[in-house]
MARGU-548880 format. One record per residue (C-alpha): x, y, z; residue in three letters. Coordinates in steps of 0.2 Angstrom, whole numbers, plus 2048, in hexadecimal, padded with zeros to 3 digits. Layout:
XYZALA
...
END
This chain:
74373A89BUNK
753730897UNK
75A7328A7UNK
74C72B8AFUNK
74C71D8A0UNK
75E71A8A5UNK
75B7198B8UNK
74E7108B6UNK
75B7018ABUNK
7667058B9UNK
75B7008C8UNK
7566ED8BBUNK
7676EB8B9UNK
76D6EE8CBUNK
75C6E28D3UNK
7636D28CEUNK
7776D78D4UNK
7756E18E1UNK
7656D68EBUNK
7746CA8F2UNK
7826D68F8UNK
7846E88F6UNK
7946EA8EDUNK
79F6DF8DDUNK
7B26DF8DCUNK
7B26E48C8UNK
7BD6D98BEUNK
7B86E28ACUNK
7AF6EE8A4UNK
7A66EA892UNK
7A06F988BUNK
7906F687CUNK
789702870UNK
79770B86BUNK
798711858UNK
7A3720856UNK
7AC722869UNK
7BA71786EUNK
7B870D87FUNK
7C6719887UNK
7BD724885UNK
7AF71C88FUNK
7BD71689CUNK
7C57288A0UNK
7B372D8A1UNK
7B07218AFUNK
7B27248C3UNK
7B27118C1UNK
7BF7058BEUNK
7C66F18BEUNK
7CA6EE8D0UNK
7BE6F98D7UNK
7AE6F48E0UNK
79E6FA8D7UNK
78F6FE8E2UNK
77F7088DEUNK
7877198E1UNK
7957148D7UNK
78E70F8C8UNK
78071E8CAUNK
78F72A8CAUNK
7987218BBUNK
7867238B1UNK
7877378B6UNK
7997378AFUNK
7947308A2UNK
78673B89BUNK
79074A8A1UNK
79B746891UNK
78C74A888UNK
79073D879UNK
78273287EUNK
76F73287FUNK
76B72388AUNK
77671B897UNK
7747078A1UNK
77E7018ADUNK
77F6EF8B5UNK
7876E38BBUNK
78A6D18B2UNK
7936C88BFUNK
7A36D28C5UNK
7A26DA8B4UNK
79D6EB8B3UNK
7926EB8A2UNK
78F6FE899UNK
78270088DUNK
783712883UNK
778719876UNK
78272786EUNK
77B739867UNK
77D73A853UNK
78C74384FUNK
78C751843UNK
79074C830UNK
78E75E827UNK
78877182CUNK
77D77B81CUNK
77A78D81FUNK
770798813UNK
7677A7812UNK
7737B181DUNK
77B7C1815UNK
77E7CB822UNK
7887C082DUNK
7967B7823UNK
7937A5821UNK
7A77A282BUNK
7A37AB839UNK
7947A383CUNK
79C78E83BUNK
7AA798847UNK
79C79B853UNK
79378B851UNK
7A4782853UNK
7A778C860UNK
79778586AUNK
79A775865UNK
792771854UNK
79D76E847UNK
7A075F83AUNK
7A6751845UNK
79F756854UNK
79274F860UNK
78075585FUNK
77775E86AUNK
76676586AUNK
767771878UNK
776778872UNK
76E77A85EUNK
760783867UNK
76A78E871UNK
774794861UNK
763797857UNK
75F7A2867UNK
7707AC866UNK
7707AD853UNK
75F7B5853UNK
7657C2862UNK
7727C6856UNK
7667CB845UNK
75C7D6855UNK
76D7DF85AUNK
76E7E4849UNK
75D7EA846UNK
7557DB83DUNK
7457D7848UNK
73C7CD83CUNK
74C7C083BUNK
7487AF83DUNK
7527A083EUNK
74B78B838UNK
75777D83DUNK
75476D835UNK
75D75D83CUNK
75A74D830UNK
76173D836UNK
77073582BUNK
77772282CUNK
78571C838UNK
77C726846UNK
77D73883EUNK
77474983BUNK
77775882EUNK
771767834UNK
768773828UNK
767787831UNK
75D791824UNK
75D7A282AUNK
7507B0823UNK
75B7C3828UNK
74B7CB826UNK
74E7E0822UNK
7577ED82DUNK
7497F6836UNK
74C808831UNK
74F81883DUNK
73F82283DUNK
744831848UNK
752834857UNK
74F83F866UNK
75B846872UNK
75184C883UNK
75785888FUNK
765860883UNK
765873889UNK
778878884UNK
779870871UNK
76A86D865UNK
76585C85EUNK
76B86184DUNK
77C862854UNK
77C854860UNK
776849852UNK
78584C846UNK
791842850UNK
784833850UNK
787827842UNK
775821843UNK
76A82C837UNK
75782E833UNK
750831823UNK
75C839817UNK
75E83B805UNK
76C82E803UNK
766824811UNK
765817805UNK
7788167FFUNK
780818811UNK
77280F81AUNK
77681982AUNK
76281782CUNK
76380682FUNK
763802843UNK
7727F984DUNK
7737F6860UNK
7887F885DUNK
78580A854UNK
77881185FUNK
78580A86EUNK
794814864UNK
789824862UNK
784825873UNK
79782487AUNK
79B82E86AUNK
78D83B872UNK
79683A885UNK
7A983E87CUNK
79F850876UNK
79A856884UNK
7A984F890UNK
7B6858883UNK
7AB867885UNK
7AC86B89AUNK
79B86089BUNK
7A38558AAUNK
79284F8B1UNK
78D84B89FUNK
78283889EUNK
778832893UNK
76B82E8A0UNK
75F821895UNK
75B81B886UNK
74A81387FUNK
74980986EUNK
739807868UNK
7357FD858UNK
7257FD84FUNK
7197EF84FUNK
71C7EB83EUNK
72E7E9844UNK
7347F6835UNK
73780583DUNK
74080A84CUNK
74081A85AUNK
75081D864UNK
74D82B873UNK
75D83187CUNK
75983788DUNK
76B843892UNK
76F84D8A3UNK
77C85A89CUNK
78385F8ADUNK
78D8708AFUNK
79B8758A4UNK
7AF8738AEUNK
7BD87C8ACUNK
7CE8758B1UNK
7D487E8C0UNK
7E68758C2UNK
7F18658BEUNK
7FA8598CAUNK
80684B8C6UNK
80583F8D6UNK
80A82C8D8UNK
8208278D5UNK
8268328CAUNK
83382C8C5UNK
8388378B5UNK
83C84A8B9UNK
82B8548BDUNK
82F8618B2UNK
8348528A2UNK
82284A8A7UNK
8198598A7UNK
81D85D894UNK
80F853890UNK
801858899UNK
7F486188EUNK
7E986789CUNK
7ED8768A0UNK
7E58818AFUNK
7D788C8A6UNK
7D2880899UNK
7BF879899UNK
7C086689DUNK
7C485B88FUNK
7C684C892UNK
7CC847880UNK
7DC851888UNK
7DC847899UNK
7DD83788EUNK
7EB83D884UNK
7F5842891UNK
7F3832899UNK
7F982B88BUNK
808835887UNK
80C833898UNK
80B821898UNK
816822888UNK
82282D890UNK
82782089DUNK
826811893UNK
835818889UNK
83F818897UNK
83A80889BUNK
82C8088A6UNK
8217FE899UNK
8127F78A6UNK
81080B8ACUNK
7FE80D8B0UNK
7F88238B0UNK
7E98288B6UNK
7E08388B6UNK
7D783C8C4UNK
7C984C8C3UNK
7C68548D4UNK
7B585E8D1UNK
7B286D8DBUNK
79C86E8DAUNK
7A18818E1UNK
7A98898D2UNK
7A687C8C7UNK
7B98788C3UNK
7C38668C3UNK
7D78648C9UNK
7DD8558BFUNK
7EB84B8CAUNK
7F38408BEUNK
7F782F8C7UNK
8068268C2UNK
80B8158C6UNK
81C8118BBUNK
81C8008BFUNK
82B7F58C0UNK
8397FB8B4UNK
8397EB8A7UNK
8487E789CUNK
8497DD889UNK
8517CC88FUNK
8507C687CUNK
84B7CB86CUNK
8437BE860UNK
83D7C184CUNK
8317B5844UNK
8287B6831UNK
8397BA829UNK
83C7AA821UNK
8477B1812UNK
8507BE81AUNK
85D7BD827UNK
85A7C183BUNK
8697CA839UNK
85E7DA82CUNK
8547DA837UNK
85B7DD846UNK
8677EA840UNK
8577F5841UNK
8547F2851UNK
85480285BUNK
8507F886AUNK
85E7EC874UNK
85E7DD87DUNK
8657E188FUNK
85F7F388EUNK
8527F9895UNK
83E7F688CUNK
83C808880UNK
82880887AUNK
83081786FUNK
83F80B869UNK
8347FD867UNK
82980485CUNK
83680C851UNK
83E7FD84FUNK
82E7F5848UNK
82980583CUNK
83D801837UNK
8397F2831UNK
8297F7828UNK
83280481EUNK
8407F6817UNK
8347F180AUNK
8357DE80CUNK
8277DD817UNK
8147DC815UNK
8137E4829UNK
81D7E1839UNK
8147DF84AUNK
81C7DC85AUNK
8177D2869UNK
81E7D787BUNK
81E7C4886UNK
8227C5899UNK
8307BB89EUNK
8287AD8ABUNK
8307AF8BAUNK
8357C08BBUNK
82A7D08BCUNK
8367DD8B2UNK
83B7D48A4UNK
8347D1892UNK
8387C8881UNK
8337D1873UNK
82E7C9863UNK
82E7D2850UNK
8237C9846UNK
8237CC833UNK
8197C6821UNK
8267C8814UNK
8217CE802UNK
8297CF7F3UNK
8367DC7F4UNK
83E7DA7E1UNK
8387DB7CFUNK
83B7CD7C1UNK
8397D37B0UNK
83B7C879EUNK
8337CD78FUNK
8337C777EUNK
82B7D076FUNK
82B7D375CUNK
82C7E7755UNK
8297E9744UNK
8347F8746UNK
83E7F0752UNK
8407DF74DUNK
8427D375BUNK
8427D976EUNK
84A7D077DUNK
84C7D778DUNK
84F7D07A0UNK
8517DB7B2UNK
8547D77C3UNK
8537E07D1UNK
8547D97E3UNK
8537E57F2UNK
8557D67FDUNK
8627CC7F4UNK
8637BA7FCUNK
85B7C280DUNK
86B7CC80EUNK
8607DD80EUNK
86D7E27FFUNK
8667EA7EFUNK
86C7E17E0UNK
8657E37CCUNK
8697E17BBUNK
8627E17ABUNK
8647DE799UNK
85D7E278AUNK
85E7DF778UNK
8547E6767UNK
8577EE758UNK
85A7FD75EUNK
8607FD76FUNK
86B7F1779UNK
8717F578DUNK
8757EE79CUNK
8767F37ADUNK
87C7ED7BFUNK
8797F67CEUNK
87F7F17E1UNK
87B7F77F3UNK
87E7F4805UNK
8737FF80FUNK
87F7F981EUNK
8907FC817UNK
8957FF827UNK
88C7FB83BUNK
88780C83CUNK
87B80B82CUNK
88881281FUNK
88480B80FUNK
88C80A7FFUNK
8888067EDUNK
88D8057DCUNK
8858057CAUNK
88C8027B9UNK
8848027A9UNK
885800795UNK
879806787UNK
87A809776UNK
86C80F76DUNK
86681175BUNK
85681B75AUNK
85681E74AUNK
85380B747UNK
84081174DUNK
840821746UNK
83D828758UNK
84C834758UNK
85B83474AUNK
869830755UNK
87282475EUNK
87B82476CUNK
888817778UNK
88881B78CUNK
891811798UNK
8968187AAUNK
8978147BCUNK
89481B7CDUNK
8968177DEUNK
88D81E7ECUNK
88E81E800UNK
88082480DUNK
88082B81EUNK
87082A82BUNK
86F83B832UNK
86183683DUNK
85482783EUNK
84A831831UNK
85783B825UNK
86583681AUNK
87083E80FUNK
879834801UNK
8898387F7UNK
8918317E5UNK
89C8327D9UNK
89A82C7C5UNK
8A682C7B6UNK
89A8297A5UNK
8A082A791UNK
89282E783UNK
89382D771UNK
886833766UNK
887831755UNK
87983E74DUNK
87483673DUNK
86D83D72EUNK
85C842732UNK
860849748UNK
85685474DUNK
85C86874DUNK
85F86975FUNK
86B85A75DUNK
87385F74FUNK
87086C743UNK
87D86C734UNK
87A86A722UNK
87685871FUNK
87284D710UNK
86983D70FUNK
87582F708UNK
86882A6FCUNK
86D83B6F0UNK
8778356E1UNK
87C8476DBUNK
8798586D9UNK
87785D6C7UNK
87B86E6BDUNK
8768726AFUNK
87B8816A2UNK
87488F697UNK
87688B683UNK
87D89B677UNK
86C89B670UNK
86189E67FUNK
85E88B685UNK
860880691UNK
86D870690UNK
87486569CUNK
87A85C6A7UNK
88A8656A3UNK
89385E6B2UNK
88E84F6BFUNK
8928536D2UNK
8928446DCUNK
88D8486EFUNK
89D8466F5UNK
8A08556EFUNK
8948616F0UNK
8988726F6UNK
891873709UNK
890887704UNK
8838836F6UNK
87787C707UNK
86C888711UNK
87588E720UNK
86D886732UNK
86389473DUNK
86B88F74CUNK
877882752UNK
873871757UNK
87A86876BUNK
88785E760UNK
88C86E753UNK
892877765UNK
89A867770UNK
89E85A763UNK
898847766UNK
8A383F773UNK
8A1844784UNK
8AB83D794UNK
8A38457A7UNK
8A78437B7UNK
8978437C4UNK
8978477D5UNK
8858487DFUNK
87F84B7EEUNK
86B8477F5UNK
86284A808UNK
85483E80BUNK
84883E819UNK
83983481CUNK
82E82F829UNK
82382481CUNK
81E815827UNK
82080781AUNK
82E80680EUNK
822800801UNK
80F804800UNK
81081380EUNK
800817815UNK
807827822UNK
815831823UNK
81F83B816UNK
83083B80DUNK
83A849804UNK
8488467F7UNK
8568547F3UNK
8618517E6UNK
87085A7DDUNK
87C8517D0UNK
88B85B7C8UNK
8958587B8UNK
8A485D7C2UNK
8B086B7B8UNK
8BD8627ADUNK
8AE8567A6UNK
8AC85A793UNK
89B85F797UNK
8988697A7UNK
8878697ADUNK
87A8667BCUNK
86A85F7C2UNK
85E8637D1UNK
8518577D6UNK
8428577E5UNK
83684A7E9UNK
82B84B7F6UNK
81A8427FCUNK
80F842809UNK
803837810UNK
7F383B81AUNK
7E782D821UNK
7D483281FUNK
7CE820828UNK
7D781182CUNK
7D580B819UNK
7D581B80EUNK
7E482780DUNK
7E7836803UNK
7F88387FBUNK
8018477F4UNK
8108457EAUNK
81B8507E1UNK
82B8507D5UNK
8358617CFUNK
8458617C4UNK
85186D7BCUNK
86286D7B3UNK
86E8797ACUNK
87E87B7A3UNK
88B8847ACUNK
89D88A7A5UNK
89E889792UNK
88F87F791UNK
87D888791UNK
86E87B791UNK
86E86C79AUNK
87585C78DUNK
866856784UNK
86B844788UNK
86784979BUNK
856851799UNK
84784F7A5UNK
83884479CUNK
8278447A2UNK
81683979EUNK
8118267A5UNK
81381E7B3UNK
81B8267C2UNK
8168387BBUNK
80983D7B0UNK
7FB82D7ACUNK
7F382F79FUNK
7FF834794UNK
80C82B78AUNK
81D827793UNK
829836790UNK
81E83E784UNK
81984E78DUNK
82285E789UNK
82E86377CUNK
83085C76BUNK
84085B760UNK
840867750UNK
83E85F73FUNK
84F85C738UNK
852866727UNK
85785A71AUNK
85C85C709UNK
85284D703UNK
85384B6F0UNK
85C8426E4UNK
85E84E6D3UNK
85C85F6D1UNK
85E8696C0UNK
86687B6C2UNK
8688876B5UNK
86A8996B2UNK
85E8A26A7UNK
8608B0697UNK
8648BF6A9UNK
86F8B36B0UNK
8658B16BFUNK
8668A06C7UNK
8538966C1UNK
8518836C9UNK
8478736C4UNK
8478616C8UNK
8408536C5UNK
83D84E6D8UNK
83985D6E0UNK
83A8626F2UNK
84786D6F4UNK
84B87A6E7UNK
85B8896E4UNK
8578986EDUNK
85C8A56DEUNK
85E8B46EAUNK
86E8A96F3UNK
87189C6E7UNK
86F8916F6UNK
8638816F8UNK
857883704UNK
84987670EUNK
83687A706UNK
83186C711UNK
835864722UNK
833856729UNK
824853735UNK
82784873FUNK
82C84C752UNK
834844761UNK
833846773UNK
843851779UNK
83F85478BUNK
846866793UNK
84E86A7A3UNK
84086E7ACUNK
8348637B4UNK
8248657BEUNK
8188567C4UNK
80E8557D2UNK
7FE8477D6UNK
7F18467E4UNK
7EB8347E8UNK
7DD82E7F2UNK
7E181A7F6UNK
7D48107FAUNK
7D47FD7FEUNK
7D07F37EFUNK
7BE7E87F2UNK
7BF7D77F3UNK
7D17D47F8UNK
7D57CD808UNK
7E87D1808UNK
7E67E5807UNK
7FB7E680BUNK
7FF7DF7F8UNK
7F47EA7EFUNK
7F27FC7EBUNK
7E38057E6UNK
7E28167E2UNK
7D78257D9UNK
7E38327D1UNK
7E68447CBUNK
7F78467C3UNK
7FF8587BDUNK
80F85B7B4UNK
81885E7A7UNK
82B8627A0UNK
831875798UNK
84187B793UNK
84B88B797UNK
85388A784UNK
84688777AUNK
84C885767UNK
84589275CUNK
83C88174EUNK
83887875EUNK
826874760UNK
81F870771UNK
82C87B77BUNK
82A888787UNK
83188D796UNK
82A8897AAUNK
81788E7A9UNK
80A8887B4UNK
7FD88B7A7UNK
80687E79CUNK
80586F7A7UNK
7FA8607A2UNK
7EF8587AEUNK
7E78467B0UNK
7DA83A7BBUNK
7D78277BCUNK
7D981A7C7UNK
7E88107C9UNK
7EC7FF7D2UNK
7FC7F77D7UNK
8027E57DCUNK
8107DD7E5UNK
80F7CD7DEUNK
81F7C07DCUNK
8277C77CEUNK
8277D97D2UNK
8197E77D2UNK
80B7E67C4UNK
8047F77C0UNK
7F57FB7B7UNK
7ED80D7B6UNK
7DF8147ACUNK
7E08277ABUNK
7D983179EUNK
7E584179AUNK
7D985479EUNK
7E285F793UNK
7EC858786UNK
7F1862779UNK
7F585E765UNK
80585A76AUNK
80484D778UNK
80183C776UNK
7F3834783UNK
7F2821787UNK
7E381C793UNK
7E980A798UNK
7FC80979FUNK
8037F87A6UNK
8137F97ADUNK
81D7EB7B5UNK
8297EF7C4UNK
8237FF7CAUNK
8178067D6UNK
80D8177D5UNK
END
């Protein structure tokens, strides 16, 4: 109707210009009615332009230019003069877009599709295209199974020539599956076939996995799920001949019927490779999997295309193309697969490019290259060098792109693009202890130090009862060939009797350098050496396996005697005997000796280690496939004053479930032993078990072993005397330990209860973990989520004979725990949280349900 509105304007104007000649010279163009749309606009939208002649034809085809542009809803044209005047009346553009009611589909996606058609914010207006939309959005509730959807528009008019457009969207319900036939399945039955559908009918827990709930993408993904069966199963001729939907007319419920021609079951009766071959027929035929005798699967013919396809491309031949070809024979019912290769053009890396890595240097990066530029293009080498760059640690993920040099047809450019993460840990902490008084501490570690991809830490700490301090250095590529080497030194003195935890102190300081050696791309084996010095002071109150000698408290002021009168009675004191001089002889003799009693306090050891790692873990941090394995020996070298050694594994495996959900098994042994002179491993250097990175659930180091309660001669008078048969008879006026008048000897008649952790030389942990992606974060790469069992615990192979907790290696003895656990990288390090509740805990152990940890991962 406007076009005939606008012709109609256009045949006026033209009556009283064009009556006297048939064309004008234009000297101008005036443009009216424009609100929002420049004149250039207009202009470059015109066939027509200042100089030209305009005549009927002309100006009809400027007016169908025009309206082309679709920005206007009425058009005039004429002619005032030799000026060409255009009059416009433009469409309202769009000032906002509401969307409510929609669930299903995501509010997002559905502005990127309007926007997409061309209705956005800013935009011109268009009817047609509005409807169009409403049409598509409601095809799209129908794919899904929602029949009784319906879709309301509203425009409402705005000032300055604009619309808002309202879309209020009712998603209706799924109409639910009411039954699924299969017709003309002789060889498996309907139960079987409809296992590997996804859409269900009617079942108990319909309700939770809404597999009842009809889709047009499942039902197309069942039915080429159906077609995979029976061709991995001989069935060659297998197809799914029709399919019929029907829906009730209440629109609720829905009937699929599946209509299938099985066909005759094939055997393979032979294998060609055809086409350039140019790799060695015997190399290429490695990996084919179809072998003469087999039924048809065509799963296998797949895969072989694949791995052929692979093959080639690591030797360069990156556009190969391999097809397998079946030859039936109707006679015998039997297929010859020719394998078709087309290698392509042999294509070479002309350049290499990273992008992403905005802190850390090209050069870290493209040391792991396993691919070079000039060389010819590896898929295998390409691949590895990404996975390389996963399993560094700095990055969130590594994706390459392979571009196509213009110009040529065998070269390529290969581009690395990375999202770097956090790849250190800062830690600060300030606190108040009634026990320990003020408490300052401060660690850094860097495993990407300045983008450098060096490894540089330190930390300090200060409290009442314990200061230390630590720096530790390494360069993973020492040398070009991937030899590292690193160092580590460190101080800490500790008083632990400040907290009452243990009753002894102790000053460590040492250092150790290290190198590496790559054995392959996945295994490693790593060599140091360390010089360290430890002094422990015991204290008054250590425990028996540190020290077991007679000991008196320095709050005794003397040890008393008293004497028998000639008349039967008692007097005294008859002589004061300070504590200084008390005769050691007249204390209880220990039951065994303590560590110290044996090997005094001061020790000086010499170190030397060796370790073998392997790993195929595809990330550094955060792995989700793969596994890794840790074997470790360290060696107090004879000629240390202690000579002793320690035997570590580690190892854990990864195995995906889906493309989100991985199930994790990890596990940590240990033991040590004294050799030479020395018969038990060095209490200072047991294994300790509990918390984070071993058992949840309980407390950190707490599991296993417990010291012995110190016997202390706790009292600060004591009255002896001998009586009429001069036997030896005591009392005192502070009681607690008492003359033993068999051996004139003071013994302990009470001990003191409390108990420490001690650790032993034996350690077992093991955990399973099911990791699952956390809801509601977008960004699953940062964080990680995970339900776990954990087992372990520590023994020892020389228990003390007072020592509580102790036994040695037993299965039966290990403590278990579940909970869940989650993980995140964020900028100052790795945030930890887990709750885990302990399954077995004993009277002994000490349980904690809620852990936090800052700077490590589980």
């Amino acid at each position: 109707m406007k076009r005939i509105v606008a012709l109609s304007s256009l045949l006026l104007s033209l009556s009283f210009g064009a009556m006297a000649q048939n064309s004008v010279v234009i000297s101008d163009i005036r443009v009216e009615g424009l609100q929002r749309i420049s004149a250039d606009t207009v202009f470059s939208a015109m066939p027509i332009s200042v100089g030209d002649s305009a005549s009927s034809a002309s100006m009809a085809n400027a007016t169908r230019a025009l309206f082309r542009t679709g920005n206007f809803d009425d058009i005039r044209i004429g002619i005032d003069g030799d000026v060409l005047v255009v009059g416009v009346e433009e469409r309202p553009a769009i000032s906002e877009i509401t969307i409510e009611g929609n669930k299903a589909l995501e509010t997002e996606a559905l502005l990127d599709g309007l926007k997409g058609a061309g209705l956005s914010e800013g935009q011109v207006f268009k009817r047609a295209t509005l409807d169009n939309m409403r049409l598509e959005l409601t095809r799209q509730y129908v794919s899904q199974g929602r029949y009784d959807a319906s879709i309301e528009t509203d425009v409402v008019a705005q000032p300055r020539n604009r619309v808002s457009l309202s879309i209020n969207i009712d998603e209706g319900n799924n109409a639910k599956i009411k039954h699924i036939n299969i017709v003309g399945n002789t060889v498996y039955d309907d139960d079987t076939l409809l296992d590997e559908f996804e859409l269900k009918y009617g079942g108990l827990f319909s309700w939770f996995s809404s597999a009842d709930k009809y889709s047009r993408e499942k039902l197309r993904g069942d039915l080429e799920k159906l077609d995979s069966y029976y061709l991995d199963r001989g069935y060659l001729k297998f197809n799914a001949d029709s399919v019929q939907v029907a829906i009730s007319p209440n629109r609720k419920s829905v009937y699929i019927t599946v209509n299938v021609i099985e066909g005759e079951k094939y055997e393979i009766s032979g294998t060609e490779l055809s086409g350039d071959l140019v790799l060695p027929e015997d190399d290429l035929e490695r990996f084919v999997l179809v072998k003469k005798g087999q039924v048809f699967s065509q799963a296998l013919v797949t895969s072989t295309e694949e791995f052929l396809t692979k093959r080639l491309g690591n030797e360069g031949y990156n556009f190969a193309k391999v097809r397998g070809i079946p030859e039936v024979n109707e006679e015998d019912n039997s297929v010859l697969i020719k394998f078709f290769i087309d290698p392509g053009k042999r294509t070479y890396v002309r350049r290499i490019q990273f992008k992403g890595n905005s802190k850390t240097s090209d050069q870290v990066l493209r040391r792991e290259m396993r691919q070079m530029e000039a060389a010819p293009a590896s898929s295998d080498k390409i691949e590895r060098s990404r996975i390389r760059l996963e399993r560094l640690g700095f990055f969130k993920g590594a994706e390459v792109k392979t571009n196509e040099v213009a110009g040529t047809d065998d070269m390529i450019d290969l581009v690395y693009e990375v999202e770097e993460q956090s790849s250190g840990s800062l830690g600060a902490s300030v606190g108040f202890s009634q026990d320990s008084g003020l408490l300052l501490s401060a660690n850094i570690q860097q495993n990407n130090f300045f983008g450098s991809g060096k490894q540089v830490g330190f930390g300090v700490s200060q409290s009442a009862y314990q200061k230390s301090a630590s720096f530790n250095y390494l360069n993973p590529y020492y040398t070009e060939d991937g030899v590292s080497r690193g160092f580590t030194m460190y101080f800490r003195s500790t008083d632990l009797e400040e907290i009452n935890v243990a009753s002894y102190t102790s000053d460590t300081y040492g250092a150790t350098v290290n190198f590496g050696y790559p054995l392959s791309e996945i295994e490693r084996i790593n060599f140091d050496l360390g010089v360290s010095r430890t002094e422990i002071d015991a204290g008054a109150t250590a425990v028996k396996e540190i020290i077991t000698s007679p000991r008196l408290l320095d709050d005794i002021n003397f040890y008393i005697e008293s004497a028998q009168n000639d008349d039967g009675t008692y007097s005294g004191p008859e002589t004061l005997t300070p504590i200084e001089n008390l005769d050691p002889n007249a204390l209880s003799p220990p039951e065994e000796e303590g560590f110290l009693d044996k090997f005094g306090s001061e020790f000086d050891n010499f170190t030397t280690g060796v370790s073998y790692r392997r790993s195929t873990l595809n990330r550094g941090i955060f792995a989700t496939r793969g596994s890794s394995q840790t074997v470790g020996l360290s060696v107090a070298v004879p000629g240390s004053d202690l000579e002793f050694f320690k035997l570590n594994y580690e190892g854990q495996i990864y195995f995906p479930i889906t493309n989100s959900w991985t199930l994790r098994f990890k596990t940590q042994l240990g033991y040590g032993d004294g050799y030479g002179e020395l018969d038990q491993l060095p209490f200072f250097e047991n294994f300790y078990a509990g918390g984070f990175g071993s058992v949840r659930g309980y407390r950190s180091n707490t599991l296993g072993p417990r010291s012995s309660p110190a016997d202390i001669y706790n009292f600060r008078r004591a009255v002896v005397a001998l009586d009429a048969s001069n036997n030896a008879a005591t009392f005192s006026d502070d009681a607690g330990y008492v003359l033993d008048p068999t051996t004139n000897k003071l013994v302990v008649v009470g001990t003191r209860r409390d108990t420490d952790p001690f650790g032993g030389n034996v350690l077992v942990e093991g955990s399973i973990e099911l990791l699952f992606p956390l809801p509601f974060v977008k960004d699953q790469r940062s964080v990680r989520s995970g339900l776990f069992f954990d087992a372990g615990n520590v023994f020892s192979t020389s228990c003390g004979i007072a020592q509580i907790n102790c036994s040695e290696p037993d299965l039966g003895q290990l403590r278990y725990s579940a909970g869940i656990g989650v993980t995140w990288l964020s900028g100052f390090g790795p945030l930890t949280f887990s709750l885990g509740r302990a399954l077995n805990d004993e009277k002994e152990d000490e349980t904690e349900i809620f852990q936090f940890s800052l700077g490590r991962t589980f």
